[in-house]
N, C-alpha and C positions, 0 to 999 in steps of 0.2 A: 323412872323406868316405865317406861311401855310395855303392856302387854298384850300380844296380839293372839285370839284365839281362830281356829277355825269352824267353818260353820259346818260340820261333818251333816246335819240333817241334808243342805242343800245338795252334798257330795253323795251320801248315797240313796236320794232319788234318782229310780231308773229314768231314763227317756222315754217317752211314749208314745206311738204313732199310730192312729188306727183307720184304713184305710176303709166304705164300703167296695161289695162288689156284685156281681151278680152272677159270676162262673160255677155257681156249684161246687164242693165239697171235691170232688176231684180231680178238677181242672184248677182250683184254689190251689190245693196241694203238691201238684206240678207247679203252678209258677211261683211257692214257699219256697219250694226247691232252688229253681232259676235264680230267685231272688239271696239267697244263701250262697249259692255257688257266685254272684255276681260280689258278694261278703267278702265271701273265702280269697277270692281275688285282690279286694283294695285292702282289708284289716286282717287276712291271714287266722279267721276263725274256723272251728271244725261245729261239724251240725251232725243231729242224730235227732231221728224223729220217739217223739211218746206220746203215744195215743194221736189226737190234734195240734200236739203241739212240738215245732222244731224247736231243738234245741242249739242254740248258741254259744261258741267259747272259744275265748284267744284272750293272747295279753292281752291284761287290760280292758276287754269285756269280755260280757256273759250276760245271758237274755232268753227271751223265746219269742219265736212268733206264732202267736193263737192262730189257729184259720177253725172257720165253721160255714156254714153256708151263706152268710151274708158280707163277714168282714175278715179283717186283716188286723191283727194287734200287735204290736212288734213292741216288746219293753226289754229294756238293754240296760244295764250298768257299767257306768264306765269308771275307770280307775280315778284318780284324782286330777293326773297329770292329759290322763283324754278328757277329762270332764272341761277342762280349761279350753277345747276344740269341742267342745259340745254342737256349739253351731253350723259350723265347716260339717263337721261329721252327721250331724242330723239333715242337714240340706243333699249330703250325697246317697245317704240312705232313702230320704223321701222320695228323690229321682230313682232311685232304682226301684221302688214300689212301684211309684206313678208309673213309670215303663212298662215296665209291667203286666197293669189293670190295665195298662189304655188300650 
């Protein structure tokens, strides 16, 4: 008999992406926004701001993105079965920051 365990440490680390930038604290915070609502479009999340930080949620993830006057930090956890698209899904997120900032 085999047993096969899983590796739940690797499953619930968040993703983490952290962008610099030079926009300032409330041009930051508008394109948090932009970059949420471009979210809300391809993984169907809701966002709500506290303090500096949006807050992120839909199946299957939940997260926040930091903004302050320098950078961008976006840490997300994904459910098990997103976690297995980690990369697809990190690569569409990273475009829509980099849009973004550029």
């Amino acid at each position: 008999i085999r047993v096969f365990t899983l590796d739940t440490k690797a499953r619930q680390d968040p993703m983490r992406i952290r962008r610099s930038h030079n926009l300032g604290i409330e041009e930051a915070r508008n394109r948090a926004d932009r970059i949420a609502d471009d979210l809300k479009q391809q993984f169907s999340v809701t966002k709500q701001w506290q303090g500096d930080s949006l807050m992120v949620k839909g199946k299957g993830v939940s997260g926040h993105l930091d903004v302050d006057d320098t950078h961008f930090e976006l840490n997300v956890s994904l459910s098990f079965a997103l976690k297995l698209m980690e990369g697809p899904i990190r690569a569409v997120i990273e475009k829509t920051i980099d849009e973004e900032l550029a």
